[in-house]
BAKE-84844 format. One record per residue (C-alpha): residue number from 1; y negated, z, x negated. Coordinates in steps of 0.1 Angstrom, whole numbers, m for minus. Each point is the difference from the previous one (the first is absolute). Layout:
BAKE-84844
   num   north      up    east
   NUM       Y       Z       X
...
This chain:
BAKE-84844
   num   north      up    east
     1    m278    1285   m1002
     2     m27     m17     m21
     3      11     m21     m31
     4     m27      m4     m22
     5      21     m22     m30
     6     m15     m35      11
     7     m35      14       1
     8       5      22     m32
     9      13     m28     m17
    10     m24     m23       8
    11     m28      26     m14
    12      17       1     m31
    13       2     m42       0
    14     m35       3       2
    15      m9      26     m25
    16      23     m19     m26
    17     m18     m37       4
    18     m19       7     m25
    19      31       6     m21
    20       9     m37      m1
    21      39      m8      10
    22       6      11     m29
    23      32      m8     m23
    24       2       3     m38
    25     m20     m23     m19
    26      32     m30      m5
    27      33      m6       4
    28       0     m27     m25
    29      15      21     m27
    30      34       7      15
    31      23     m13      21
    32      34      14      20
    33      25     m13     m25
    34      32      15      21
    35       5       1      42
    36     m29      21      18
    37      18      28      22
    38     m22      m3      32
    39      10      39      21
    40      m7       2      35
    41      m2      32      14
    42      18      m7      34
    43      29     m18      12
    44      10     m35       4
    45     m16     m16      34
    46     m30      24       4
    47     m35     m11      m6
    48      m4       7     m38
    49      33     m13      m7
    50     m11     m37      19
    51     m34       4     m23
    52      19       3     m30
    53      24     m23       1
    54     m30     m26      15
    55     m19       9     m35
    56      30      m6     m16
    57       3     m33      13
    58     m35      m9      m6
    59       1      11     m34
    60      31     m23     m13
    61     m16     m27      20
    62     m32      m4     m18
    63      14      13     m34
    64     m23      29       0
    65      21      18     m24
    66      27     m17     m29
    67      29      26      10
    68      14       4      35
    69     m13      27      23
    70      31      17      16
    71      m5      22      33
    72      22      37      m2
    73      m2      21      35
    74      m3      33     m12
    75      m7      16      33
    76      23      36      m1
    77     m18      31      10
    78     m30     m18      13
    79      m8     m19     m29
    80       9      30     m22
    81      25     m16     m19
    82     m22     m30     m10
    83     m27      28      m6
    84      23      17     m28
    85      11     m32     m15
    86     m33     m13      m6
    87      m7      32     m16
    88      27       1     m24
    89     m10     m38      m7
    90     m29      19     m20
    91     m17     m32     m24
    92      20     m23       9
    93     m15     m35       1
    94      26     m20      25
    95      m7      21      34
    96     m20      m1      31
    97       7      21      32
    98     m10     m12      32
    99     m17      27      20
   100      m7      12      32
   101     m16      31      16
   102      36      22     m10
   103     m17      m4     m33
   104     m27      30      11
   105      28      16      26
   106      30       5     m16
   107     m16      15     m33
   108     m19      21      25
   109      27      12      22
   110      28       6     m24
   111       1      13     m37
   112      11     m30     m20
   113     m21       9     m31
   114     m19     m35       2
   115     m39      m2       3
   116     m11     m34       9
   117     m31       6     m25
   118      17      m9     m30
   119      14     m36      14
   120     m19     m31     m12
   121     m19     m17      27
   122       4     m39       6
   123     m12     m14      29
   124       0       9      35
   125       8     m34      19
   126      m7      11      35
   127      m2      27      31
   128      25      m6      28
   129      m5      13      34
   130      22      19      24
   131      10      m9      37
   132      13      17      30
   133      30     m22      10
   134      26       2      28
   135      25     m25       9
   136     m10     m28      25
   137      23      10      24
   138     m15      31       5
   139     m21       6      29
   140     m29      13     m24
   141     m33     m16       1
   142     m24      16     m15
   143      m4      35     m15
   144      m5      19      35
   145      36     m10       9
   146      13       6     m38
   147     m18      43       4
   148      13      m2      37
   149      34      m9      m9
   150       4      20     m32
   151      m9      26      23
   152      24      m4      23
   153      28      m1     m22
   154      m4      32     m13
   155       9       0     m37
   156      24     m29       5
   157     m21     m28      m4
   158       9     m15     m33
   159     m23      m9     m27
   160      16     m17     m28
   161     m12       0     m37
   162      10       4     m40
   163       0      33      m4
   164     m18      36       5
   165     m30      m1     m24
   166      m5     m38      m2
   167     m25     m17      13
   168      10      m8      37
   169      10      37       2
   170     m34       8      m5
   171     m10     m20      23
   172      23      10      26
   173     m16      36      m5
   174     m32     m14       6
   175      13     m19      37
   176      15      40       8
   177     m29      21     m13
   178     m28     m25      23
   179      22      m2      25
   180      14      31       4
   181      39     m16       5
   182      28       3     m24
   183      26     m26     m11
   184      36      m4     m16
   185      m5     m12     m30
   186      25     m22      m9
   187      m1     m15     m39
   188      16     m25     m13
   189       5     m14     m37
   190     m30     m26       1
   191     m26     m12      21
   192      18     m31      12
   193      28      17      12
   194     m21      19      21
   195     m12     m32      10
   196      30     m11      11
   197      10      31      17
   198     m27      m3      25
   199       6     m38      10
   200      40      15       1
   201     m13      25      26
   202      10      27     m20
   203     m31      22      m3
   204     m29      m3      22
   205     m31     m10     m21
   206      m7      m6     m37
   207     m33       4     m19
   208       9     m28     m24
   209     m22     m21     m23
   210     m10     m34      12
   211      24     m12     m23
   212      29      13      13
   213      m2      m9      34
   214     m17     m36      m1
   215      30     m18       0
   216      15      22      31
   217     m41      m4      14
   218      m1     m41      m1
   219      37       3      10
   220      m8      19      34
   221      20      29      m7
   222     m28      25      m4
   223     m32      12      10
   224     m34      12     m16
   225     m14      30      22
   226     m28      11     m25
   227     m11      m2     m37
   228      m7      30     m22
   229     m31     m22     m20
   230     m40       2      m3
   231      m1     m31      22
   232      23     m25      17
   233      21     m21     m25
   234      m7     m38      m1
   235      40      m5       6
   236      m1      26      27
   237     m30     m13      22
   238       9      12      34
   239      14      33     m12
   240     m26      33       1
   241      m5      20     m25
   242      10      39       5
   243     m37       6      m3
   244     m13     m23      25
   245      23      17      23
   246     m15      33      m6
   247      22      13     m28
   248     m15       0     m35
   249      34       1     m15
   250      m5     m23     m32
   251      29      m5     m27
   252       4     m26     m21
   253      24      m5     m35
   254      m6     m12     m32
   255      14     m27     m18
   256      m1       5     m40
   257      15      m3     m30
   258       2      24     m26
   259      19       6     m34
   260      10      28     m19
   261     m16      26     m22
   262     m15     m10     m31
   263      11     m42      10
   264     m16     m20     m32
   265     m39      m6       7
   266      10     m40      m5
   267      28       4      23
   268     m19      15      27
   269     m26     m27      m2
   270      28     m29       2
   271       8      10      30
   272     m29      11      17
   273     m11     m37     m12
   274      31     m14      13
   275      m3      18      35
   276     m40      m7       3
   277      14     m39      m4
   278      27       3      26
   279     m31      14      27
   280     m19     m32      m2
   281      35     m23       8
   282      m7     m16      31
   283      38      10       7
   284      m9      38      m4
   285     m31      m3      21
   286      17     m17      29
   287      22      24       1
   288     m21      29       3
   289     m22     m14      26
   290      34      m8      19
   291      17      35      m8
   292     m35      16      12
   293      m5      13     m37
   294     m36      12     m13
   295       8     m21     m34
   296     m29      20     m19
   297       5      m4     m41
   298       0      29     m19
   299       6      15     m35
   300      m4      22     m26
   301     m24      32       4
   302     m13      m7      35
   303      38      m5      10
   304       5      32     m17
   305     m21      17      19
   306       8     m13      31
   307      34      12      m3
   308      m8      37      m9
   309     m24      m4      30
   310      31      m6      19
   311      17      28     m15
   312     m26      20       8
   313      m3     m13      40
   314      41       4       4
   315       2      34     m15
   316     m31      12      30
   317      30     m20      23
   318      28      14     m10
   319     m14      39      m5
   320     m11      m4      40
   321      33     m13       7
   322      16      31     m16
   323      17     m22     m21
   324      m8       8     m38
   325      27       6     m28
   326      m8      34     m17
């Protein structure tokens, strides 16, 4: 199976330069004068909880805003309930949610009455990457021996992940559909427990973000087969890409903010200001390049459009997957 969302987004990168990054004129007029609620649409551990939390951090250290940003995991019903909140947070000047691809799924696959159109775009901060992983005691080397032992273990060979519709299940459809195998699908509440469920020997292989398995990676406890990116990742050297293998199986997942309908125009441009200033810290840019993170900058229309363009990419994913909310 072909995913297109990298490319697609990229076109829609392009056809935006002209556009300018662009936020709302200044910021200078207002300021949060009471704690900024920061929702994250997942749970504690996982990739866009550790991104969050790391903003967080950033922010308070370099006093890029007067009031304290303060993390919520809102991550029930695949980022549904964070979804539903930010909607009935409807002009509300002190919140930011913290998205991932669930932003286009979940909308998508179930009837939640939310349409990610009327949200206020911030900044997107970066795109992560996705990674074939299986524990380093297995005997699995490379991606022939993954197929050939999924294969032979039926539909017992366990894949862990956060949940069906989320972002590593999709993924995992995309392994089964190219392959022709099939997997248990094992989910658990966020990405790093999965993480830790495949050094535990508990399920079989993982898909996880760089992120999530680095620590477990420089520890020895797991191992990269393949990498689901355009090229190889800088972090990643020795690992092959799914494509250089012959696969042109290509995912990758958004990292934005956003904040609710109608959000204040001088609100919106405080923190799209105060997020464009957190992607040039040297701290932020370190960690990217270590986290094998695609730390692009963007905001306001262009980052519009590229998230409708990923609507529009999952939706063609999901309806060939069968898996569509009437």
């Amino acid at each position: 199976m072909i995913n297109t969302f990298t490319r697609r987004g990229a076109m829609a990168l392009m056809a935006s330069a002209a556009l300018v990054l662009g936020a709302p004129a200044s910021a200078e007029s207002w300021k949060p004068n009471k704690p900024v609620e920061m929702v994250i649409m997942a749970g504690a551990g996982g990739g866009a909880d550790l991104l969050a939390r790391l903003f967080q951090s950033i922010i308070q250290k370099n006093d890029f805003s007067p009031m304290p940003v303060l993390p919520v995991n809102k991550g029930g019903g695949s980022g549904a309930e964070a979804l539903r909140y930010l909607k009935d947070k409807e002009g509300d000047a002190h919140i930011i949610m913290a998205t991932l691809n669930s932003y286009y799924t979940t909308p998508l696959r179930t009837n939640i009455g939310v349409d990610i159109e009327e949200f206020t775009p911030l900044a997107r901060m970066a795109n992560d990457n996705f990674i074939l992983w299986v524990s380093a005691e297995s005997d699995i080397q490379n991606l022939d021996d993954f197929v050939a032992a999924v294969k032979e273990a039926g539909d017992s060979f366990k894949m862990g992940g956060t949940g069906t519709g989320q972002e590593d299940s999709l993924v995992t459809a995309m392994l089964e559909n190219e392959f022709g195998i099939k997997f248990t699908y094992v989910p658990f509440e966020g990405g790093g427990t999965v993480a830790k469920n495949l050094v535990g020997n508990h399920i079989d292989s993982t898909v996880n973000n760089p992120a999530e398995q680095m620590g477990f990676y420089k520890a020895g406890k797991s191992r990269p087969i393949a990498t689901f990116s355009e090229e190889r990742l800088e972090a990643f050297p020795d690992v092959p890409t799914m494509r250089e293998l012959g696969h042109d199986v290509v995912y990758t997942m958004q990292r934005s903010f956003v904040g609710p309908k109608d959000m204040p125009a001088e609100a919106a441009a405080f923190y799209t200001e105060m997020f464009e200033k957190l992607s040039q810290t040297e701290e932020w840019q370190t960690y990217a390049a270590d986290e094998a993170l695609d730390a692009t900058f963007l905001s306001g229309d262009a980052l519009q459009e590229f998230l409708l363009n990923g609507r529009e990419v999952h939706r063609e994913i999901l309806a060939g997957m069968g898996e569509l909310g009437s």
